[in-house]
N, C-alpha and C positions, 0 to 999 in steps of 0.2 A: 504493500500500500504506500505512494507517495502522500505526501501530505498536502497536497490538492485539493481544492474545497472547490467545487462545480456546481455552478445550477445553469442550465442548459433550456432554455423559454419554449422551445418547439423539439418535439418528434413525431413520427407519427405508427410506433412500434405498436399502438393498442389494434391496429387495424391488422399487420401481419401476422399477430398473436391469431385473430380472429381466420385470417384468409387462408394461413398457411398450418394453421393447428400446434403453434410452436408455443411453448410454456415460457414465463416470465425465466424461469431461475436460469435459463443454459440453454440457448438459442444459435441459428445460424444469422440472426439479425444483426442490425448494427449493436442495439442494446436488449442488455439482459441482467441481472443481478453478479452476477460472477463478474462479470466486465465492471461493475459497477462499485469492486472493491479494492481497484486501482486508486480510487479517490478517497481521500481521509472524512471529505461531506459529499454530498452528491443531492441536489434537487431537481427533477423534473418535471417539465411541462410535459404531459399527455395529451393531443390532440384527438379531434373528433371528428371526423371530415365528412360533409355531406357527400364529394364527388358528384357533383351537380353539374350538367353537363356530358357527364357521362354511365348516362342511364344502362349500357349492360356489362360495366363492373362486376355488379354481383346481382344476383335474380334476390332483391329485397326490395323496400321501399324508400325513402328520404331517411325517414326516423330511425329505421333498422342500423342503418351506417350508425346509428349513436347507441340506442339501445343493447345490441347486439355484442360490439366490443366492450362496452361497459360493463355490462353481466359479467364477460369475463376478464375482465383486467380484473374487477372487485374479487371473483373467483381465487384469481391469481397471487392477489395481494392478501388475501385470506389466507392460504396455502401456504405461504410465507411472509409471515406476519412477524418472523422473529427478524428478518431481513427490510421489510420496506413496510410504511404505512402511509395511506393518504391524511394530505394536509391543506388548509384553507387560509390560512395566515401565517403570518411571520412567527409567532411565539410556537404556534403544530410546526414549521419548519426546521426553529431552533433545537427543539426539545427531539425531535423526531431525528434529525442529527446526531445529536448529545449523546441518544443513543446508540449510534452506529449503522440507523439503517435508512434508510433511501428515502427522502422525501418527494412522494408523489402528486404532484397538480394535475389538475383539467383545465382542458377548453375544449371549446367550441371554433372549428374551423370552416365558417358556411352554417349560416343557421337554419337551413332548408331543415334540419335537423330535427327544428321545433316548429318550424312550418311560419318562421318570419315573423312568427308571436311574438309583441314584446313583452305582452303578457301571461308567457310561461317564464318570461326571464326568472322573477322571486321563487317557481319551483328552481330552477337551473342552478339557482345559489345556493339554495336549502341540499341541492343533492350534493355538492359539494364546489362548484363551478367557479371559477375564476378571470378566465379574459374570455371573450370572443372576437373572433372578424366577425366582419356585414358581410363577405363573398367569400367563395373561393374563387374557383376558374368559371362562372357565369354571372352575369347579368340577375340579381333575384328583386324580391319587391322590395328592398330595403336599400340599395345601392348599386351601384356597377360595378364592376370587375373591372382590371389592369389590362384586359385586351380592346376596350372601347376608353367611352368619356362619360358614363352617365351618372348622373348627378344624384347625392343623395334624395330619397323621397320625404314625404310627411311619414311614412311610415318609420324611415329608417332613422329620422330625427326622433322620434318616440324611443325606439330600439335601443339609440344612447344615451339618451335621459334615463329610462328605465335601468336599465345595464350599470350606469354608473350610481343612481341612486340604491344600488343593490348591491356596491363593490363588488363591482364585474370590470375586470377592465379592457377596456375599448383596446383590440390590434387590428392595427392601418395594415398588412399584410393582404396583398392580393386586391386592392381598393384602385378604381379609376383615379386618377389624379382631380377630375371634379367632384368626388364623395369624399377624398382624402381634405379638400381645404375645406370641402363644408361640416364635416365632422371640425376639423382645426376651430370653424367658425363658432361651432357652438359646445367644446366640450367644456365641462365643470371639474375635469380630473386628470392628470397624467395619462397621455393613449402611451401607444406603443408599437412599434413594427419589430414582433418577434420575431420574425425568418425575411428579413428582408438586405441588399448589398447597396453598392453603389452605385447610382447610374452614369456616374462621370469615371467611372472604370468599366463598368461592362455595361452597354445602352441595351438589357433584357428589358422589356414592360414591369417584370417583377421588382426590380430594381427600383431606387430613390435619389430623385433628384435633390442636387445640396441643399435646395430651397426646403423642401422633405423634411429633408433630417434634421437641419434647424428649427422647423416648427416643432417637430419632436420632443428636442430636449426643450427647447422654450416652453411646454405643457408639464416639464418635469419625469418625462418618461424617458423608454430607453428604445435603441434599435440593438437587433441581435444578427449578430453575424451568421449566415447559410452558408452551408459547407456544398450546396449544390453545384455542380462545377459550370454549367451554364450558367449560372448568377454571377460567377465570378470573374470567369472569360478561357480562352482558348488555352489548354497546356498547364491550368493553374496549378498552384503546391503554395506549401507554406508563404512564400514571397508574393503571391496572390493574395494571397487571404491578411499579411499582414498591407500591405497596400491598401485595400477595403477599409481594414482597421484604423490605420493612421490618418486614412481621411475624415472617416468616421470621429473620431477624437479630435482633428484638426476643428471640425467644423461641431461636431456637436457636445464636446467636452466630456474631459476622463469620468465624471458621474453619469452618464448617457448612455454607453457604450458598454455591449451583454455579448451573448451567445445565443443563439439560437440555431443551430445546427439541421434542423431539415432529416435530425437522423432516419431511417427507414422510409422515409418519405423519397430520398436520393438514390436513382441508380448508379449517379457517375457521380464521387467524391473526388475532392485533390489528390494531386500524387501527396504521398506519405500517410493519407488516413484510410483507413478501412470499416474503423469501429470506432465504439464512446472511447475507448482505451488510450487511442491516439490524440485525444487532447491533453496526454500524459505529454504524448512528444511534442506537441505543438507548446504549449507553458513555456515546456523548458526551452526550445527555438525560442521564441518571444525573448525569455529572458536571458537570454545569448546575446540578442540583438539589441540588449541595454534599455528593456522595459523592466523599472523596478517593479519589486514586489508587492508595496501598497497599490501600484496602477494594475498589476494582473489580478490581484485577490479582485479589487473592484471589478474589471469585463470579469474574472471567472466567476463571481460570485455575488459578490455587494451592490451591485447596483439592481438586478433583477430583487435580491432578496427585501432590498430599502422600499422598492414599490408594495411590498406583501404590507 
């Protein structure tokens, strides 16, 4: 075990648990508990993905994509309950640490999920729920997606109101650029682009333009860096990924600036990662390259955990 303390804002491993019948503890995924004892703390976000847009993923419905993985991640996290427990705040994160084992979050990625309610949001918290996006990769009644422009609705204005008066927090991730300033316009709380890069390094639509990311940290929240190698650009590897970084920092300051790694969600990662395990090797690159210690604790840990 190094003494690595990680919280990592996005993956999307509850779904291949689900698609591919693989157990939490010792997986062919990117993550799994065994990999997860490279790190001295470790928290994660669990995604929930409607896959909206593409309807013959799997012979289920919208809500299934949520229901479905959830049953058994909870399954899973029961099963080894001496290893990982889920958490809703910072003091469940702390203590659940303290202990030695894995702190597990939710979200909501595409709220087709709950059918664009924002009035299932207050169940959504009560199960245990913590951020959501308005899209994924479509167009829904709440907002546009990153492959168009469309503009938040009345609906998807309720969506953030609600969601934030529920301490839910609002991720810009996967948002047209005209629902991203309109949320900007009207949020009351720190957003966040958990799995989100640069757009003035690799011009993907998923990407954020520096105007972006400074509204970002200006709301008090964070971007997380995506390990998806498209987001980051051609041939990437560490010197990729730290380029993203330093801009990211340059422009939206060392409290700003997380992880959010896309794990199980990516088929193509940089050269040198494979798994959770290789942000063992990326730290320590980092701090080769004359990143102190207090600024990595912050991206590896402190500033995702400061928003809980």
């Amino acid at each position: 075990m190094s003494s690595i303390r990680l919280f990592d804002g996005h993956c999307d491993t509850s779904y291949l648990l689900w698609t591919e019948n693989q157990p939490l503890l010792q997986n062919t995924c990117h993550v799994d508990l065994v990999k997860a004892r490279a790190f001295h703390a470790y928290a994660q976000v669990f995604a929930f993905c409607s896959y909206a847009g593409m309807p013959d993923l799997m012979p289920c419905t919208q809500e299934e994509y949520l229901t479905i993985p959830l049953k058994l991640l909870r399954e899973e996290v029961e099963q080894n309950s001496k290893l990982v427990a889920f958490a809703a705040t910072a003091a469940e994160i702390k203590e659940i640490n303290r202990q030695g084992k894995v702190a597990a979050l939710l979200s909501v990625e595409g709220p087709e999920v709950i059918a664009c309610d924002p009035e299932r949001l207050p169940a959504l918290r009560a199960d245990g729920f913590r951020m959501s996006t308005l899209t994924w990769n479509a167009d829904n009644a709440l907002a546009g997606c990153h492959f168009g422009d469309k503009r938040l609705t009345d609906r998807g204005k309720a969506y953030v109101r609600t969601a934030q008066n529920n301490n839910i927090i609002i991720d810009v991730s996967h948002l047209s650029a005209s629902s991203f300033w309109d949320i900007v316009d009207i949020t009351m709380k720190p957003i966040v682009a958990s799995h989100s890069n640069c757009r003035a390094l690799c011009g993907h639509t998923r990407n954020l333009t520096d105007d972006q990311l400074r509204a970002i940290a200006q709301t008090g929240g964070t971007v997380g860096l995506n390990l998806y190698q498209p987001f980051l650009g051609e041939n990437a590897g560490f010197d990729t990924l730290r380029a993203h970084l330093e801009r990211m920092l340059t422009i939206c300051g060392e409290a700003h600036v997380a992880l959010g790694g896309d794990l199980d969600g990516c088929d193509l990662l940089p050269q040198g990662f494979r798994d959770l395990t290789d942000y063992v090797k990326f730290y320590d690159y980092l701090k080769t390259s004359g990143y102190s210690e207090e600024l990595l604790n912050c991206i590896f840990y402190d500033n995702l955990y400061r928003l809980f």
